[in-house]
C-alpha positions as CSV (number, residue, x, y, z in Angstrom):
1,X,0.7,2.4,20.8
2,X,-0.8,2.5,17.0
3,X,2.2,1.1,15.4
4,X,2.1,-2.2,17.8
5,X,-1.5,-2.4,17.4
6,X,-0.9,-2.1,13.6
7,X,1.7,-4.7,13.6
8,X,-0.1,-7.0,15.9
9,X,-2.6,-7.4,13.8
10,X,-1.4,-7.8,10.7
11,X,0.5,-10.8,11.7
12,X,-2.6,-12.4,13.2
13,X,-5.4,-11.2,10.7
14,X,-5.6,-13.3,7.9
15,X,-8.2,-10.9,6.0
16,X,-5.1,-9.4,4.9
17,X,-4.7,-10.0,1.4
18,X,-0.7,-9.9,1.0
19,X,1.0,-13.0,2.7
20,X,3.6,-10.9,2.2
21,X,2.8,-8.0,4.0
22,X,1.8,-10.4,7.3
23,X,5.5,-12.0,6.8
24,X,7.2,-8.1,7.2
25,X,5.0,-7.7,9.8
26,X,6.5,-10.7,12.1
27,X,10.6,-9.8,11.5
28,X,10.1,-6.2,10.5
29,X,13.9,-5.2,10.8
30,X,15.1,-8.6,9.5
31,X,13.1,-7.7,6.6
32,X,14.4,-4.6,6.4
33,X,10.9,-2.4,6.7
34,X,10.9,0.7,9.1
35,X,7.6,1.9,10.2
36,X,6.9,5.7,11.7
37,X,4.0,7.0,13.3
38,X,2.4,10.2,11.7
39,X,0.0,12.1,13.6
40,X,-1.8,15.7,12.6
41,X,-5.0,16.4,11.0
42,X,-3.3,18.8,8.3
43,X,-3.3,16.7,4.8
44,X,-0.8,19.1,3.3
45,X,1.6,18.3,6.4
46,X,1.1,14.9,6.7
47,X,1.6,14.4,3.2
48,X,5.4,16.3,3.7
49,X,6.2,14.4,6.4
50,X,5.7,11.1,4.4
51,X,7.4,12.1,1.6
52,X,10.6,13.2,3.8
53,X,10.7,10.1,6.0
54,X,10.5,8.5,2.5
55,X,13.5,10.2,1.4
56,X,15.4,8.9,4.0
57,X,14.6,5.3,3.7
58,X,15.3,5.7,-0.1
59,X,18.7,6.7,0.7
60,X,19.3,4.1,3.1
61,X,20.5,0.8,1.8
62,X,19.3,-1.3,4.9
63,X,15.6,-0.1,4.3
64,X,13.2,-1.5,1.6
65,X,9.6,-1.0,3.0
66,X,8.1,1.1,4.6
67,X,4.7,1.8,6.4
68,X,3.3,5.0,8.2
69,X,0.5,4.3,10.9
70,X,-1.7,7.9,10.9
71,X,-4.0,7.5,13.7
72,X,-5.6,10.7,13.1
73,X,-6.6,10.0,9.3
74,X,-10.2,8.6,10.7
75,X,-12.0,9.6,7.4
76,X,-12.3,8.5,3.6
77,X,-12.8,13.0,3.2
78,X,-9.2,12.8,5.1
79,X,-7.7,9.9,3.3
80,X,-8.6,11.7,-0.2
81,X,-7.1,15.2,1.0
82,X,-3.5,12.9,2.0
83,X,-3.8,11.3,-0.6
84,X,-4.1,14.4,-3.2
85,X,-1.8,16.6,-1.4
86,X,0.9,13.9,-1.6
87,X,-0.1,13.8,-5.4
88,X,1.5,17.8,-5.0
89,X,4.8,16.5,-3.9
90,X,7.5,16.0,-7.1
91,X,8.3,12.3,-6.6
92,X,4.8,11.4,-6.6
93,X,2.1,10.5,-9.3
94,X,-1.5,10.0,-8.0
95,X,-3.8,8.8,-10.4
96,X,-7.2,8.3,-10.5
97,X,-10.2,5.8,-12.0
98,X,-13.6,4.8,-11.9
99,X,-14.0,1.1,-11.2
100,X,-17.8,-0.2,-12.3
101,X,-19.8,-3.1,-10.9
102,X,-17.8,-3.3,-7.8
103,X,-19.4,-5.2,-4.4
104,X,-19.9,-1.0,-3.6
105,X,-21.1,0.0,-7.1
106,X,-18.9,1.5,-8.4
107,X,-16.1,3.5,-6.7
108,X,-13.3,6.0,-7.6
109,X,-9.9,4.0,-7.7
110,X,-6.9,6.1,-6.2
111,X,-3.3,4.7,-7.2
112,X,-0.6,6.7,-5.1
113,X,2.6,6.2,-6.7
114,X,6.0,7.2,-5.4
115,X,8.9,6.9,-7.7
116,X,12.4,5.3,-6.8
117,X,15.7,5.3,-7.9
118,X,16.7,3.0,-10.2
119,X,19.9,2.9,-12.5
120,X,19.8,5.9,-14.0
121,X,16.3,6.2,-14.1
122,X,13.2,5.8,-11.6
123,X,10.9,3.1,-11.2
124,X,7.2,3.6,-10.2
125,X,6.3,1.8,-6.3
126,X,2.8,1.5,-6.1
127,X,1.6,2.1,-2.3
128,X,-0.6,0.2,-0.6
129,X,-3.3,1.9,2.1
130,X,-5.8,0.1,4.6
131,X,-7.8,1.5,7.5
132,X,-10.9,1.3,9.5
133,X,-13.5,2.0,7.0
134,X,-16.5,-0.3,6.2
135,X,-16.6,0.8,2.7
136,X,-13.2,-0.9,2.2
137,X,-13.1,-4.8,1.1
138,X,-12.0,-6.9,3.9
139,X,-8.2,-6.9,3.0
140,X,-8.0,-3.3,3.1
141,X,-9.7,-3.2,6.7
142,X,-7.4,-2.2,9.6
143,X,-7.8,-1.2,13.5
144,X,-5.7,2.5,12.0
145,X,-5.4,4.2,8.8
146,X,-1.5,2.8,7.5
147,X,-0.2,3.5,4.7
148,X,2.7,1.2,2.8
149,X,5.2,0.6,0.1
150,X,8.4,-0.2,-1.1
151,X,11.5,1.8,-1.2
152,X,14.7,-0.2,-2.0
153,X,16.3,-0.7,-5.0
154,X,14.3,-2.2,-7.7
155,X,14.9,-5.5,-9.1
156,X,16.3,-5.6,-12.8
157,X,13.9,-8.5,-13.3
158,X,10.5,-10.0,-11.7
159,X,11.1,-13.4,-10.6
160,X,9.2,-14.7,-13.7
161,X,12.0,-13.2,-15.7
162,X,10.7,-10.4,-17.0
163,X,12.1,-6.7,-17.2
164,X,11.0,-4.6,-13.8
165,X,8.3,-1.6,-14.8
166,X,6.9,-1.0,-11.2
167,X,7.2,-2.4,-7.9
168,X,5.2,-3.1,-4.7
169,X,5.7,-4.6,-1.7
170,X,5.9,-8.4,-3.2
171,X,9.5,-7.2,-4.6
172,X,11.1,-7.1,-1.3
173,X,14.1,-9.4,-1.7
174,X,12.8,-11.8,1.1
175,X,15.4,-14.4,0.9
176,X,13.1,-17.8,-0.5
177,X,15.1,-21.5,-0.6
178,X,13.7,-22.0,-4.3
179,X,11.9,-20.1,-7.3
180,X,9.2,-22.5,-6.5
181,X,8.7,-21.3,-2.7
182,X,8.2,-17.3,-3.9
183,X,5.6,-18.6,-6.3
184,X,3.9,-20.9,-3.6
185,X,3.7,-17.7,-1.5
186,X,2.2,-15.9,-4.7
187,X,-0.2,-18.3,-4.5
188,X,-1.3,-18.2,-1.3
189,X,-1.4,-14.5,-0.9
190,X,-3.8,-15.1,-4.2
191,X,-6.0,-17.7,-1.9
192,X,-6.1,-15.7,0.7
193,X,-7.1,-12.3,-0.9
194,X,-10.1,-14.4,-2.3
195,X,-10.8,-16.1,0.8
196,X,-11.2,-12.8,2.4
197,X,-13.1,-11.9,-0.1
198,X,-15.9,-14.4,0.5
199,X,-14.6,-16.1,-2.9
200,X,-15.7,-13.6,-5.3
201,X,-12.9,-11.3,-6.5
202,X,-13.1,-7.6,-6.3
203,X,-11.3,-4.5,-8.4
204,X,-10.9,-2.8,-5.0
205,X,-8.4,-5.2,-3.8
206,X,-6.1,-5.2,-7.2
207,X,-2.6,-4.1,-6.4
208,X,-2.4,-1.6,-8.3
209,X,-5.5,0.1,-6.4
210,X,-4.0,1.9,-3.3
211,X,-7.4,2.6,-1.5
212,X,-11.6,3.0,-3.2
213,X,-14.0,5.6,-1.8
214,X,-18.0,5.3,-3.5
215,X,-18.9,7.3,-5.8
216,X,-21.4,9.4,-3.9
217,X,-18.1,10.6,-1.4
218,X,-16.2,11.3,-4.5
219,X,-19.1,13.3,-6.3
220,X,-19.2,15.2,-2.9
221,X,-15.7,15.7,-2.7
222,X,-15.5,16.8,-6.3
223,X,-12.3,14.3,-7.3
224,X,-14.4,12.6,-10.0
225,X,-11.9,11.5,-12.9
């Protein structure tokens, strides 16, 4: 099955940058992620159906993360045409960036950004995608394109105090003994992203970067910013 592949190794692959990510991984439900598997080769469809299974886990107070395993999405061409049609939908912004000097060159940056309530206003949640593609740095690789983010409630405050302006999967509200323990965890997920990285730090792998495709694919695929 993808999704047990999926999850299987992200709890044993330490190329995966997030520490937190690998911890969902291990007690999905206790942690409150749900995970759905999304097959189809139409962009435009699979695009709807992640923005309605989204929906629902917005609406549901037991659910802040989620992550859609698409084992047909075997392209960067496919990833891009997702990607843009889910830019289409009204609760999504996808944005776009060049990124120079990379370990690839430089690379178009997509940031797929879904939009959840909070108050009485909305809060941007910055997506995450990895997949099986050798022009991704090492903590985006994956055995199957996946595709994750956060869909709770939105903190009032980052735990270093300050006001709450967009959110990503390090905001679950993973229950930590002390302040000090969530920043030791920070820290290592830190460590590990540049461990992965061979020790040299990479644009590709910044949060707020969802996935990278070269250049040349962009130019080909005419979504050059």
């Amino acid at each position: 099955m993808p999704l047990n592949k999926y999850r299987e190794w992200k709890r044993i692959n330490f190329d995966v940058g997030c520490v937190f990510a690998r911890l969902m991984a291990t007690k999905p439900d206790e942690y409150g992620q749900r995970a759905e598997v999304i097959s189809g080769a139409n962009p435009e469809a699979v695009a709807s159906k992640i923005e309605s299974m989204v929906t629902v886990f917005v609406s549901d107070p037991e659910v802040v993360a989620a992550a859609f395993v698409l084992p047909t999405i075997k392209s960067l061409p496919a990833v891009v045409r997702v990607a843009l049609a889910l830019g289409s939908k009204p609760n999504w912004t996808v944005s776009r960036s060049i990124l120079q000097g990379t370990p690839k060159g430089d690379v178009v940056a997509f940031n797929l950004v879904r939009h959840v309530p909070m108050s009485a206003t909305t809060c941007p949640s910055e997506s995450l995608l990895l997949g099986p593609f050798k022009e991704f740095p090492n903590t985006r690789r994956a055995p199957v394109t996946a595709l994750e983010l956060f869909v709770g409630v939105p903190p009032t405050h980052k735990h270093d105090g300050s006001p709450t302006t967009k959110v990503h999967l390090a905001d679950v509200p993973i229950q930590f003994p002390t302040a000090a323990a969530f920043d030791s965890m920070w820290e290592s997920t830190k460590k590990a992203r540049l461990r992965s990285l061979g020790g040299a730090d990479d644009a590709r792998a910044k949060a707020k970067v969802t996935f990278s495709i070269p250049m040349s694919v962009a130019t080909k695929l005419g979504c050059v910013p």
